[in-house]
C-alpha positions in Angstrom: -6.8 -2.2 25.4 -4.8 -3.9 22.6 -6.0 -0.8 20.2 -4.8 1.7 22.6 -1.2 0.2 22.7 -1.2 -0.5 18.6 -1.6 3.5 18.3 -0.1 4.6 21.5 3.4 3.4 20.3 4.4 4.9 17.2 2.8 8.2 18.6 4.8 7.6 21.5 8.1 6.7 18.7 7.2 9.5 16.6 7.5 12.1 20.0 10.7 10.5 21.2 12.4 10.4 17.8 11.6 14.1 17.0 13.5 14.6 20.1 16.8 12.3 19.8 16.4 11.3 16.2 19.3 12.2 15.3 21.6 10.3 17.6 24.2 7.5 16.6 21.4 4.3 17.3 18.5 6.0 16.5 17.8 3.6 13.7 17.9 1.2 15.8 15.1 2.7 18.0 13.0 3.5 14.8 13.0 -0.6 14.5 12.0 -1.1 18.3 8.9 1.2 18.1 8.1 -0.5 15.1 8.7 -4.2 16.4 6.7 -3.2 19.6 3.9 -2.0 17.0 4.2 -5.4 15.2 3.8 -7.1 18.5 0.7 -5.2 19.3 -0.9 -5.8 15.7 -0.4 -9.5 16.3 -1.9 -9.4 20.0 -4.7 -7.6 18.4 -5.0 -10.0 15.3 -5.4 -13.1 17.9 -8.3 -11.2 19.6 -10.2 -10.7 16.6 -10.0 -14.4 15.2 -10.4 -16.2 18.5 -13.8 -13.4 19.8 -14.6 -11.9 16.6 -15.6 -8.1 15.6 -14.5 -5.9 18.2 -15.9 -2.5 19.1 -13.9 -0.2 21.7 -13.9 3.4 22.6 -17.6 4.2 23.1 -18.2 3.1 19.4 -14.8 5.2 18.0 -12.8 2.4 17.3 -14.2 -0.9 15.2 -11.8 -4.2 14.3 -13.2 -6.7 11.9 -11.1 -9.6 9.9 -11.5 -7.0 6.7 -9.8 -4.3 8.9 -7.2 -6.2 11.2 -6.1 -8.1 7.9 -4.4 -5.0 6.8 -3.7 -4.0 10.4 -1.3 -7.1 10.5 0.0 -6.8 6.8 0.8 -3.1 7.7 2.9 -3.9 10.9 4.3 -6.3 9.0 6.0 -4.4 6.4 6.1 -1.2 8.6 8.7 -3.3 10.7 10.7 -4.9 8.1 11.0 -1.5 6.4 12.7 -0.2 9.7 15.0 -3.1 9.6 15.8 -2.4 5.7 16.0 1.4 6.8 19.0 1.3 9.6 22.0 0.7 6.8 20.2 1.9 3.8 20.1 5.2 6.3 23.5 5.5 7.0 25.0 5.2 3.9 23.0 8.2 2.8 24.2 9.5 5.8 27.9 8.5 5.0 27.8 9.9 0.8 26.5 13.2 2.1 23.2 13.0 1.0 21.1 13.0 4.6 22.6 15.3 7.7 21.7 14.2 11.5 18.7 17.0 11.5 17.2 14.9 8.4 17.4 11.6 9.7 15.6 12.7 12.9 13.2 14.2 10.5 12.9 10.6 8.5 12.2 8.6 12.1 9.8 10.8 13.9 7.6 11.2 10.4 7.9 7.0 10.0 6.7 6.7 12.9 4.0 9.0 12.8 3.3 8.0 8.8 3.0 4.4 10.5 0.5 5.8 13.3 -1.6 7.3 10.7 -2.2 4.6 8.4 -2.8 2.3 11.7 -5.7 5.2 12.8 -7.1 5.5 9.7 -7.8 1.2 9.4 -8.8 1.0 12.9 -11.3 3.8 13.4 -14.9 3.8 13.2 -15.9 7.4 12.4 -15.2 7.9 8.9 -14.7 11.7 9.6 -11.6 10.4 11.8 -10.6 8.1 8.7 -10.8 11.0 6.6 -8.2 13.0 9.3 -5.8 10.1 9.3 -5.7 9.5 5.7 -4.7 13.5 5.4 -2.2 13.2 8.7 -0.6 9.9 6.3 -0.3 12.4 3.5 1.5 15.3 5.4 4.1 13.0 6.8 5.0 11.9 3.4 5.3 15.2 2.1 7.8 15.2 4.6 9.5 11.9 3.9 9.7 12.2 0.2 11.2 15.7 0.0 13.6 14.6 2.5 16.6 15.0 0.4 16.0 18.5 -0.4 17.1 18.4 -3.9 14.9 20.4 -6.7 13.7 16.9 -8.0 12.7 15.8 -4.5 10.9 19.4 -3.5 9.1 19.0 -7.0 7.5 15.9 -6.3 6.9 16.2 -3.0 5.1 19.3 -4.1 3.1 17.1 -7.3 2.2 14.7 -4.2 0.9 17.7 -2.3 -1.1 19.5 -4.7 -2.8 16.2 -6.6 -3.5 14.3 -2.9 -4.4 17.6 -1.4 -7.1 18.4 -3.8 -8.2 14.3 -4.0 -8.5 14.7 0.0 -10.4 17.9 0.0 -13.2 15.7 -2.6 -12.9 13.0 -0.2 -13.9 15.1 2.5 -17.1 16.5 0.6 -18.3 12.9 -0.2 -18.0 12.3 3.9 -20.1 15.4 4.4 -22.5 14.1 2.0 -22.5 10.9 3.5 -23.1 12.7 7.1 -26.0 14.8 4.9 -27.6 11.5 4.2 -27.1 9.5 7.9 -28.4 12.2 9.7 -32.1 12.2 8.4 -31.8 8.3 9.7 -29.5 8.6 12.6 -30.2 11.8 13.5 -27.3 14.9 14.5 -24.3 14.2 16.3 -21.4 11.8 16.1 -22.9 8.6 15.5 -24.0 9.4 12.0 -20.5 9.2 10.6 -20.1 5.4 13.4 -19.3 2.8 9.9 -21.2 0.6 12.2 -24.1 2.8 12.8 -24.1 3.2 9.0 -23.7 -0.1 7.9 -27.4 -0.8 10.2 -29.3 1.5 8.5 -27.8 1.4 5.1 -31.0 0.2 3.7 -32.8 3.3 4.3 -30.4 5.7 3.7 -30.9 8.3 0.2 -29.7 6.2 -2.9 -29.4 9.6 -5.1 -27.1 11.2 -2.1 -25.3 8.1 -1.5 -24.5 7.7 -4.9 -22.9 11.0 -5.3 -21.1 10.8 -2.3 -19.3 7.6 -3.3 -18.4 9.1 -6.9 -16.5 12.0 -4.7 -15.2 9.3 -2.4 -13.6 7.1 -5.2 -12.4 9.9 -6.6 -10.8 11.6 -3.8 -9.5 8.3 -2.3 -8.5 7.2 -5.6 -6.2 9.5 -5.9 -3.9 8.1 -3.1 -4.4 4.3 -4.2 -2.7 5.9 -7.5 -5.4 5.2 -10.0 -5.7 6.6 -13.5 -5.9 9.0 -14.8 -5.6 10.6 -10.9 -1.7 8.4 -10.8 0.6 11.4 -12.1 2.3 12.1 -8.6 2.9 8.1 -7.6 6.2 7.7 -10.1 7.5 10.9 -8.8 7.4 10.3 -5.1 9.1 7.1 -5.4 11.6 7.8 -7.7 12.7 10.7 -5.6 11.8 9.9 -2.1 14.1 7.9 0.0 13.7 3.8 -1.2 12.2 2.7 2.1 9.5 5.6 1.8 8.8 4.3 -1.7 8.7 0.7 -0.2 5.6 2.1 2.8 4.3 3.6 -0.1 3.9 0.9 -2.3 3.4 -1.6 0.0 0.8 0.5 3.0 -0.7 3.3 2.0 -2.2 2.7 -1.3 -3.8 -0.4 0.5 -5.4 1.9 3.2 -6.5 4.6 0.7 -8.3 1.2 -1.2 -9.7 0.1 2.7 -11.7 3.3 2.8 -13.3 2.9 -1.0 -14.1 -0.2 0.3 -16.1 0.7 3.5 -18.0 3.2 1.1 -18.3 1.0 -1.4 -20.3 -1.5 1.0 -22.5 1.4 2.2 -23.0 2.0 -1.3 -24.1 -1.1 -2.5 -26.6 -1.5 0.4 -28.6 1.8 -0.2 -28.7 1.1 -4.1 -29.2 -2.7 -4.7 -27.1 -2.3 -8.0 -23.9 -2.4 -8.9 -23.2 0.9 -9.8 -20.3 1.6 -7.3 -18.6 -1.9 -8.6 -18.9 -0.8 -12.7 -17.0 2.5 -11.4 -14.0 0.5 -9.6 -14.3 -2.2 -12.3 -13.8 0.8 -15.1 -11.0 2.9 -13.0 -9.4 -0.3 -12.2 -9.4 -1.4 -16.4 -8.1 1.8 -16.8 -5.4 2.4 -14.9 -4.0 -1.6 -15.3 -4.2 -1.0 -19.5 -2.6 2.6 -18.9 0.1 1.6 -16.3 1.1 -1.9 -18.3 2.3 0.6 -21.5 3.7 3.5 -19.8 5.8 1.0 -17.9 7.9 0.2 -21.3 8.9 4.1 -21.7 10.8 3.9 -18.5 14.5 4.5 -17.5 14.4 5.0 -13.8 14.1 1.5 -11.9 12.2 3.3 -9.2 9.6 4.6 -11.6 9.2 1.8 -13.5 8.3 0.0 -10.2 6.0 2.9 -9.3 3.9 2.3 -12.7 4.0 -1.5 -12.0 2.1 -0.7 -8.3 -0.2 1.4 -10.3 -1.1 -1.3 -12.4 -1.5 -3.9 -9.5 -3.4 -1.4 -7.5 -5.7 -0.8 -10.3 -6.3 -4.9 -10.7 -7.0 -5.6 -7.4 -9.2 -2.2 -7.6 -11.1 -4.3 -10.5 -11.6 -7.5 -8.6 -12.9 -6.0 -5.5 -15.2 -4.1 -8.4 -16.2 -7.4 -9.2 -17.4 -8.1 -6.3 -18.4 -12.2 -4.9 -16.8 -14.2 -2.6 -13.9 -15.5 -5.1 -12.9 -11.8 -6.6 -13.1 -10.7 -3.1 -10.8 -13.3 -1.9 -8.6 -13.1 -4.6 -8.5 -8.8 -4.6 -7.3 -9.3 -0.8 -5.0 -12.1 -1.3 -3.3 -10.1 -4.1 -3.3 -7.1 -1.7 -1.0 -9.1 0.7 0.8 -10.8 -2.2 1.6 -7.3 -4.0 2.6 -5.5 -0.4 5.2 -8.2 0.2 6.9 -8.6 -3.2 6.8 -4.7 -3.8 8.6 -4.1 -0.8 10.8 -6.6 -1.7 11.8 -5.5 -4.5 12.3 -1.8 -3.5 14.8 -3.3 -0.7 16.6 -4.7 -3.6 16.5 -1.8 -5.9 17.5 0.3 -3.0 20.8 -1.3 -2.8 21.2 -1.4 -5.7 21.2 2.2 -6.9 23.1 2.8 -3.6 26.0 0.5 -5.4 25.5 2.1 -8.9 24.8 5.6 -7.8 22.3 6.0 -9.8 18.7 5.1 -10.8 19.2 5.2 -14.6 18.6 1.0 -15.7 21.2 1.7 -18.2 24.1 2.3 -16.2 23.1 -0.8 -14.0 24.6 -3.8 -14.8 25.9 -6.8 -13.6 24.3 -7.4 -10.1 25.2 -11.3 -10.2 28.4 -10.8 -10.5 29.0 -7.8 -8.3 26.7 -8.7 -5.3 24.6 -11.9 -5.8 22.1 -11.2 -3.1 20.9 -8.2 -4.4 21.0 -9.8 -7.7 18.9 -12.5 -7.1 16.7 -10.6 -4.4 15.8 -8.5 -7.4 15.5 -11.1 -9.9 13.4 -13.5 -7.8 11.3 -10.0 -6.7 10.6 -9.2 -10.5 9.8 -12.6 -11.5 7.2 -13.0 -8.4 5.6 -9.6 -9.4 4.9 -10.9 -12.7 3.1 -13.7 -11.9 5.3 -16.9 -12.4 4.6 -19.6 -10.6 4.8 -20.8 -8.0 4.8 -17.3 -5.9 1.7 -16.2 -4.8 0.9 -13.4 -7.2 0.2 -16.5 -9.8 -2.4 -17.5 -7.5 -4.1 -14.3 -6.8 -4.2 -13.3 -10.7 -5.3 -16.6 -12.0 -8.1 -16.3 -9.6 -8.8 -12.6 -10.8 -8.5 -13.5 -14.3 -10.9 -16.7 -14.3 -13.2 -14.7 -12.5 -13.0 -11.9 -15.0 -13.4 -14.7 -17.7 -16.6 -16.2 -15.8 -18.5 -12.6 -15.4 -17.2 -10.2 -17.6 -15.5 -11.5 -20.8 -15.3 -8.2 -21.9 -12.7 -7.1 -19.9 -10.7 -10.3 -20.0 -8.5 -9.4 -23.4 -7.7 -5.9 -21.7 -6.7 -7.6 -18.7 -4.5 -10.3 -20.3 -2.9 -7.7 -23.0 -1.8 -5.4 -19.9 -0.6 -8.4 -18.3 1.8 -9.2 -21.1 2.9 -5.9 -22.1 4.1 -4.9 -18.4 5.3 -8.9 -17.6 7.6 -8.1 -21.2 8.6 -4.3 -20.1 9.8 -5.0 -17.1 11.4 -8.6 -17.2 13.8 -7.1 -20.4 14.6 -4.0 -18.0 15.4 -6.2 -15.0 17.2 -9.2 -16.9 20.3 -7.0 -17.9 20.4 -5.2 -14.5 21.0 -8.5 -13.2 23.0 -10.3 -15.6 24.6 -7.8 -17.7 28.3 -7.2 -18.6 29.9 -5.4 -15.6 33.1 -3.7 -14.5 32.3 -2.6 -11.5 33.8 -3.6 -8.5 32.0 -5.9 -5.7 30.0 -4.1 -3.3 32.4 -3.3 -0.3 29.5 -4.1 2.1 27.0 -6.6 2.6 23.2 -5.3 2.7 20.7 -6.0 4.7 18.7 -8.3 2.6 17.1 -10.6 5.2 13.7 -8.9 4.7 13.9 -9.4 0.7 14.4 -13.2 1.4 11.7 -13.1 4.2 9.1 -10.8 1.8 9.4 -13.5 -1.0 9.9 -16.6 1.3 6.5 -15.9 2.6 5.2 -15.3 -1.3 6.5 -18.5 -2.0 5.1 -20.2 0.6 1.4 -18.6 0.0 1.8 -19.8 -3.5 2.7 -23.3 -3.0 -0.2 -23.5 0.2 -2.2 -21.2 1.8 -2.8 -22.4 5.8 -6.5 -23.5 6.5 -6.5 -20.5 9.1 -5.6 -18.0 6.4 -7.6 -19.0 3.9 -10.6 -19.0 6.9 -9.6 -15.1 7.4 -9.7 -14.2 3.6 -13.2 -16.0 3.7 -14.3 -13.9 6.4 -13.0 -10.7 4.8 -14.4 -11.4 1.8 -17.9 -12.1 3.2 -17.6 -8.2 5.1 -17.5 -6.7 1.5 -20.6 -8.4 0.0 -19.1 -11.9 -1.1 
């Protein structure tokens, strides 16, 4: 019942706000659906700690700690999003930028965007997870070209094309996944059942599996934003609105990774080697190495923050490469670490370039001294996403790079020269922003920052300690994908 009600209700949202979207409280409304989606993912999460796996729906529907993990962090930041959204929203609204038909055009698809990603980690057929993943990029075609501007119909159209064609691969390495389930399984449904896969994986064609996972990383790739497949990641966030660049940062490349994973595990099981790990562990090198030096030719805050998700993704795209129980632990761990403080961060930057009224790091300056909320929100975001201590990234990164260190000290130089270039690039960027010479006036508003201070509180706090309970569920998790 509880997975019924997690994706009955932002359907349910997405209907209702394509029909009164655009009415005076319908940002509030947008944060009801997705506090009633929150609840659900939390009733949820209780059932699957306290009874374990859960399978519902005549096999259609499967919840495991791997899958509910992300279930939770996605509600999570899904809500507090909504919450960031409502002034952020009108003061588009206010400077001209958004009209009433637009704004019911950014709920219904949030909702709907959010009801997507939700489908796509809670299904069991991965035909259906191949359907959700492309319903997820439709609505964000929608969300980023929502200001209607020639930038913002470019890269919407760049996000289009490139995820378009990366789907359309995905979808041949599920058919020739189905090509090599059905000799064992048999026709019908159940040969595309994860479960049903994950039993028989043993006997299922190594040469087919193989070339269905190369299609399936590749395809699926392409939304995590890995290189050289990352082109149309900078330009969706820098030109979408900031809470759609803060979903995508923080949700969707995570669910694009959840479905690499779930092939990756079918993968390893056929073979017996670890050829599906070298590919993550090489695409993941890549794009942290590529992402860490592009970020230092940047002058738009939101791209350079779109580059610096490129180069977490493509770390914790490594350490799940990696495979074991600690790389696993730590590749999840810095999944829930990066979603929190990325967010962050784009609540911060959002405000920001609302007060500036522009993107260009240049002509930002002085965010101490005009608004010291958003100025430290951003600074305290930046430093946690570089890895000082004590926030949480530290923790997840050490773990990543010891591990590195431990199995493959061949990659460790790579890892720790990427680190410093991009920890370099972006703390000279952010430092002026901040505390720069300013004559602008204060902000004559005060901005919703209580999920900022929230995202990084609970960074903080998982860097500091990590409760017994959620270090239990990371175990768990871990042990799902071969650890």
């Amino acid at each position: 019942m509880e997975i019924y009600w997690l994706l009955g209700i932002p359907l349910t949202g997405g209907t209702f706000l394509a029909l009164w979207g655009c009415r005076r409280h319908a940002p509030e409304i947008n944060a009801l659906f997705s506090l009633a989606t929150l609840a659900a993912a939390a009733w949820l999460t209780r059932r699957i700690i306290e009874q374990g796996p859960l399978t519902v729906g005549d096999g259609w529907f499967f919840i495991d700690s791997f899958n509910v993990f992300l279930v939770a962090l996605t509600a999570f930041v899904a809500f507090t999003t909504a919450l960031f959204s409502r002034p952020y929203m009108r003061i588009e609204a206010e400077h001209g930028r958004l009209n009433p038909q637009r704004l019911r055009l950014y709920h219904s698809s949030y909702q709907i965007f959010i009801g997507a990603m939700l489908l796509a980690l809670t299904t069991n057929n991965m035909g259906i997870l191949w359907v959700a993943m492309e319903a997820a990029t439709l609505a964000t075609v929608l969300l980023v070209s929502l200001y209607r501007t020639p930038a913002s119909l470019e890269a919407a159209w760049k996000y289009f094309i490139l995820c378009g064609v990366g789907i359309a691969l995905a979808l041949f390495g599920t058919i020739l996944l189905y090509f090599a389930a059905e000799k064992v399984l048999g026709p019908g449904g159940t040969a595309l059942l994860w479960t049903e896969l994950d039993g028989v994986k043993g006997e299922l064609e190594p040469t087919v599996l193989q070339l269905a996972f190369v299609f399936l990383l590749v395809g699926y790739g392409t939304k995590v934003g890995l290189a050289p497949l990352h082109s149309w990641l900078p330009d969706a966030h820098a030109e979408g609105p900031t809470p759609v660049s803060a979903v995508l940062s923080g949700l969707l490349l995570n669910v694009a990774l959840y479905a690499v994973m779930r092939s990756k595990v079918l993968v390893d099981g056929a073979l017996g080697t670890d050829m599906a790990g070298n590919l993550m562990m090489g695409f993941g090198l890549l794009s942290v190495v590529l992402a860490a030096f592009l970020i230092r030719r940047q002058t738009d805050v939101k791209r350079m923050f779109a580059y610096s998700s490129i180069e977490h993704m493509g770390l914790i795209t490594f350490a799940f490469g990696m495979g074991g129980a600690v790389a696993n632990f730590a590749a999840l761990l810095h999944m829930t670490m990066h979603s929190l403080t990325k967010s962050a961060i784009f609540f911060a930057v959002g405000h920001a370039t609302q007060k500036a009224g522009t993107q260009l790091m240049d002509d930002i300056r002085g965010l101490i001294r005009t608004n010291p909320t958003i100025g430290w929100g951003l600074m305290l975001g930046t430093v946690a996403i570089l890895g000082v201590p004590p926030f949480g990234v530290f923790a997840s990164e050490f773990l990543i790079i010891t591990t590195a260190m431990h199995d493959h000290p061949w990659a460790t130089p790579f890892l720790l020269l990427a680190l410093g270039v991009a920890f370099a690039s972006i703390f000279g960027k952010v430092q002026p922003m901040v505390f720069g010479e300013t004559e602008l006036p204060k902000l004559p508003y005060q901005p919703a920052l209580t999920p900022v201070f929230m995202h990084l509180g609970l960074v903080l706090m998982l860097g500091l300690f990590i409760p017994a309970y959620l270090a239990d569920w990371y175990r768990q998790a871990a042990q799902l994908l071969g650890g």
